[in-house]
C-alpha positions as CSV (number, residue, x, y, z in Angstrom):
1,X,-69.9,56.0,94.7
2,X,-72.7,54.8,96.9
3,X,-74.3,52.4,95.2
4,X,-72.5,48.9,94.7
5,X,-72.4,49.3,90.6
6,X,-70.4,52.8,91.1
7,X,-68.3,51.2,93.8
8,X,-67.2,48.3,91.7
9,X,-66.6,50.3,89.1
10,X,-64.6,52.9,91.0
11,X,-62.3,50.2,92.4
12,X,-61.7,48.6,88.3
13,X,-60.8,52.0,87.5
14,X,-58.4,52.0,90.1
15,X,-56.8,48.7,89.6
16,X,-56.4,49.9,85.6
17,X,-54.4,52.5,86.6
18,X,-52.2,50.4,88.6
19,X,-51.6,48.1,86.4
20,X,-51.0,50.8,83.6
21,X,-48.2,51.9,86.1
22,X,-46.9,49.0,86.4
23,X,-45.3,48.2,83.2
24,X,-45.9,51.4,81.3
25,X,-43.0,54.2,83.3
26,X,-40.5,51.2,83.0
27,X,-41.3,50.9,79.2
28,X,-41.1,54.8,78.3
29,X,-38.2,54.9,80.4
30,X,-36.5,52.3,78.4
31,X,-37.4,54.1,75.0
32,X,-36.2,57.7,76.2
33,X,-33.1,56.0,77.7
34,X,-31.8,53.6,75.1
35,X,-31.1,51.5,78.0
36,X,-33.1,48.2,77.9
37,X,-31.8,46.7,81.0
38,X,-33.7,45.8,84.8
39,X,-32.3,44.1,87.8
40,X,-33.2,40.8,88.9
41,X,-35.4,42.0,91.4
42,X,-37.1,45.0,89.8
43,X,-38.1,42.3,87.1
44,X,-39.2,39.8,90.1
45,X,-41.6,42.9,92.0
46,X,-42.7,43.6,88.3
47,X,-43.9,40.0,87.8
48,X,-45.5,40.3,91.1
49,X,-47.4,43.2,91.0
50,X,-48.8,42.5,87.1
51,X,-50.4,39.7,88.7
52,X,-52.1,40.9,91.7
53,X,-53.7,43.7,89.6
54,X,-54.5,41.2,86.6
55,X,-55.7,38.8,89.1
56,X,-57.6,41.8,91.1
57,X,-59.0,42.8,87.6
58,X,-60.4,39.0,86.7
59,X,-62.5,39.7,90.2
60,X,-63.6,42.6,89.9
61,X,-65.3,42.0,86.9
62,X,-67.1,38.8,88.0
63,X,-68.2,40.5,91.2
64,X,-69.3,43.6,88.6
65,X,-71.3,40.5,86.9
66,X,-73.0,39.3,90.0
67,X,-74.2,42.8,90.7
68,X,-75.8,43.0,87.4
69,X,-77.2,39.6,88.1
70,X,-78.8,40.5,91.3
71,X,-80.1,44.3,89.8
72,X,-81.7,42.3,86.9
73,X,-82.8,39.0,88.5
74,X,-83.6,39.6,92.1
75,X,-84.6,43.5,92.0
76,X,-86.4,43.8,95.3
77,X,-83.4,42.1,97.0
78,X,-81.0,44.1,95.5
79,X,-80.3,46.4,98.3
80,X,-80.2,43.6,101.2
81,X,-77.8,41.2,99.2
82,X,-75.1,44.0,97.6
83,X,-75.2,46.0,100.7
84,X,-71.8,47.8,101.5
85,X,-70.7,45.3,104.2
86,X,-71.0,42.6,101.0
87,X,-69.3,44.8,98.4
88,X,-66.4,45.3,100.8
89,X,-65.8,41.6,101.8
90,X,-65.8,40.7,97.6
91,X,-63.4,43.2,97.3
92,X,-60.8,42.5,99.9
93,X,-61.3,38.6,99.5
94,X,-59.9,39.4,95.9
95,X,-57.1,41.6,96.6
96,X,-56.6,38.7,99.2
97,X,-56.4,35.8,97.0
98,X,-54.6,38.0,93.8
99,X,-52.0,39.4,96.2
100,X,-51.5,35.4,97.4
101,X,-51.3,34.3,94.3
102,X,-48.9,36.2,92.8
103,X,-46.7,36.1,96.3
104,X,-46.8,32.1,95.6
105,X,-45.7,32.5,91.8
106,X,-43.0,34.5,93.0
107,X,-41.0,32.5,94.9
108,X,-41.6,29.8,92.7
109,X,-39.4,32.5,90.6
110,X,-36.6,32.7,93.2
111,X,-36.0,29.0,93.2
112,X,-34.9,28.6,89.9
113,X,-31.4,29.6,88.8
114,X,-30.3,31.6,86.1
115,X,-26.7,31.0,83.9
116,X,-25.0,34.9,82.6
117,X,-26.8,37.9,82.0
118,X,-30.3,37.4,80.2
119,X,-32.3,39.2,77.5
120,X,-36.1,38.7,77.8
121,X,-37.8,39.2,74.7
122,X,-41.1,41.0,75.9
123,X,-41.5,45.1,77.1
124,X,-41.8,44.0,80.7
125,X,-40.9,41.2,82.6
126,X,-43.4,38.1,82.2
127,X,-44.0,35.4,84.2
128,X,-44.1,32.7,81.2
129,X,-41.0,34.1,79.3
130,X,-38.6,35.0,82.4
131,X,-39.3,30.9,83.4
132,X,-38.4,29.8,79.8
133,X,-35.2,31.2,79.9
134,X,-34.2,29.7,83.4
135,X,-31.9,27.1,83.6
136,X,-33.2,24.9,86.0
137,X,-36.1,22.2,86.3
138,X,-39.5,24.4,85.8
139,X,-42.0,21.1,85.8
140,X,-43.2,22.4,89.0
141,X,-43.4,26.1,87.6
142,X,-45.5,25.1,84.5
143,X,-47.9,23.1,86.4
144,X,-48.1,25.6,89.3
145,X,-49.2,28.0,86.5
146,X,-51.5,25.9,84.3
147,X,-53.4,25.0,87.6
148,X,-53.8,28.3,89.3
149,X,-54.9,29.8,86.1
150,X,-57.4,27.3,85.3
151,X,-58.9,28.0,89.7
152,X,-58.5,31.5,89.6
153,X,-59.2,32.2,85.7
154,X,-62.4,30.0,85.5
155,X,-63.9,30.3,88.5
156,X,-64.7,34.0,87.7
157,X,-65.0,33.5,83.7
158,X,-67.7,30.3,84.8
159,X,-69.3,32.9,87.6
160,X,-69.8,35.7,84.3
161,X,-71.4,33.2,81.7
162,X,-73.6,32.1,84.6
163,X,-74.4,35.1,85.9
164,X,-75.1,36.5,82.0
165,X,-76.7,33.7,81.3
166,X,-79.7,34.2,83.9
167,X,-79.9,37.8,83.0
168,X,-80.1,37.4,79.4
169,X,-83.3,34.8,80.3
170,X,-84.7,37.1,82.6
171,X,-84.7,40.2,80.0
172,X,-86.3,37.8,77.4
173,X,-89.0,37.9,79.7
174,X,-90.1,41.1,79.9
175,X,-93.2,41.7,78.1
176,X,-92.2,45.4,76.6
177,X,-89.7,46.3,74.3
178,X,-89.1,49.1,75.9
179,X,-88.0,46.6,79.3
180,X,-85.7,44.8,77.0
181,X,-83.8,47.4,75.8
182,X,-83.1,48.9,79.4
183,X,-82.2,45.3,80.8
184,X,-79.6,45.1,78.0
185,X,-78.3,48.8,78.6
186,X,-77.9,47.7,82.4
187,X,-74.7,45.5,80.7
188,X,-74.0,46.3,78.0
189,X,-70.7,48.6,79.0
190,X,-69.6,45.4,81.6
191,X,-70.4,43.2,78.9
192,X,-67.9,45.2,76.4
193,X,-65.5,45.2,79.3
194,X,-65.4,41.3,79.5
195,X,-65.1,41.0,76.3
196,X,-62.4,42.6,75.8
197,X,-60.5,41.6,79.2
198,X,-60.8,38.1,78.4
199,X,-60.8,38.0,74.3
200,X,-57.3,40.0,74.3
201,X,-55.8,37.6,77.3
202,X,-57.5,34.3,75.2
203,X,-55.2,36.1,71.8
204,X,-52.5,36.5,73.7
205,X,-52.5,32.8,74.4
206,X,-52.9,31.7,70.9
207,X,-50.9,33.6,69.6
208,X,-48.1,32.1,72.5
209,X,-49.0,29.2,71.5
210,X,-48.6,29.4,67.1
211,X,-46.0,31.8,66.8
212,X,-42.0,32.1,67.8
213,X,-42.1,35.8,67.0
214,X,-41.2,37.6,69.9
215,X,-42.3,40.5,68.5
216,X,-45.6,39.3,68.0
217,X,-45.8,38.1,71.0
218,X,-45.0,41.3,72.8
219,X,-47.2,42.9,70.5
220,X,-50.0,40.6,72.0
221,X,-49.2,41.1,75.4
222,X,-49.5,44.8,74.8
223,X,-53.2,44.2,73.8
224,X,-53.9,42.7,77.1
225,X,-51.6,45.0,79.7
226,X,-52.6,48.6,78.0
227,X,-55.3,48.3,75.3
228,X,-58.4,47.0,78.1
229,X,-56.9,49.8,80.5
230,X,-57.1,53.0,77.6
231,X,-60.5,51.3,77.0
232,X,-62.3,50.9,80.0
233,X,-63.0,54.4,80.8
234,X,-64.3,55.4,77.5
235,X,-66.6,52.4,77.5
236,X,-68.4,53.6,80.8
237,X,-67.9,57.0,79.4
238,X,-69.9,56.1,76.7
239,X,-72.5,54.7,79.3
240,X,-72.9,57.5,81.7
C-alpha cells in the first residue's frame, strides 16, 4: 500500500464496502423480516450516505485515472507528482466535496413535505424517487440535481477520457509490441472498472427515463449499487 496505484485502490475497496453496507443489511433485513417499512429519517441518512460513497467512488476512480496517466505519460516524474502528500490531499478533497454534496441534497430533502404514510417503490431509499413522491414544489430539487450531477459527474468522467485519451497515444508510440501490451495491462483492470461504474449508472438512467416499471427500475439500480461493488475485487484479482 505504498505506492499511489495500491493506495488508490485500497481506499475504492474501501468505499465499495461502504456503500455495499449501506443499502445491502437494510435490504436482507427487509426480506427475512416481511417488514418493508423505514422511518423518515433512516431513509433521509440512507439517501445521504449512498451519495457520499457514490460521489467518493466517481473520484476515486478519476484520481485512479490520473495516476495511470502520469505512470504511462510522465514516467520519470512519476514519483515527484503522485507523492503521498498528493495522493492524500486528492483523497480528502473528495470525501470533502462528496460528503458536501450529499449534506446539501439532504436538506433540500427536509424542505419538502410529505401527505400520509408513503410506499417507495425501490429496495432502498433514492434520492430521485423519495422527491417524486413529495407533495410539495421540487423545481428547485430537480434542478439542484441535474446541475450537481452534470459538475461533479463530468468533471471526473471528462478528467478519465482525457487522461485515457493521452495514454492510449502515448502506448501507440512505443516502438515494441511487447511495450504495447504492458502499457495496456497498466489499465486495463481501471479501465474495466470505469466501464462498468459509469455504463451501469448511464442504464440506470435510460432505463428511468423509457420505462414506468418500478420493478425494472429497481432492478437497474441494483446493477449500479451492488453489481460494480461484487466486481471490483475480482477484476484487480484478476490483475494481481
Amino acid at each position: 500500500l505504498h505506492t499511489p496505484m495500491y493506495f488508490f485502490l485500497s481506499n475504492l475497496s474501501f468505499n465499495d464496502i461502504c456503500l455495499s453496507t449501506t443499502t445491502i443489511p437494510k435490504m436482507l433485513v427487509n426480506i427475512q423480516t416481511h417488514n418493508q417499512s423505514i422511518s423518515y429519517i433512516g431513509c433521509i441518512t440512507q439517501i445521504c450516505f449512498v451519495m457520499v460513497f457514490v460521489g467518493l467512488e466517481n473520484f476515486i476512480l478519476a484520481a485512479m485515472a490520473y495516476d495511470r496517466y502520469v505512470a504511462i505519460c510522465h514516467p520519470l516524474r512519476y514519483t515527484i507528482v503522485m507523492n503521498t502528500h498528493f495522493c492524500g490531499l486528492l483523497i480528502a478533497l473528495s470525501m470533502f466535496i462528496s460528503i458536501g454534496n450529499a449534506l446539501l441534497h439532504s436538506l433540500m430533502v427536509l424542505r419538502l413535505s410529505f401527505c400520509k404514510d408513503l410506499e417507495i417503490p425501490h429496495f432502498f431509499c433514492e434520492l430521485a424517487k423519495l422527491i417524486k413522491i413529495t407533495c410539495s414544489d421540487t423545481l428547485i430539487n430537480n434542478i439542484f440535481i441535474y446541475f450537481m450531477a452534470s459538475l461533479l459527474g463530468g468533471i471526473p468522467l471528462l478528467g478519465i477520457i482525457f487522461s485515457y485519451t493521452q495514454i492510449v497515444s502515448s502506448v501507440l508510440r512505443i516502438p515494441s509490441a511487447g511495450g504495447k501490451y504492458k502499457g495496456f495491462l497498466t489499465c486495463g483492470s481501471h479501465l474495466s472498472v470505469v466501464l462498468l461504474f459509469y455504463g451501469t449508472v448511464v442504464g440506470v438512467y435510460i432505463t428511468s427515463e423509457v420505462t414506468d416499471s418500478p420493478r425494472k427500475t429497481s432492478v437497474a439500480s441494483m446493477m449500479y449499487i451492488v453489481i460494480p461493488q461484487m466486481m471490483n475485487p475480482f477484476i484487480y484479482s484478476l490483475r494481481n
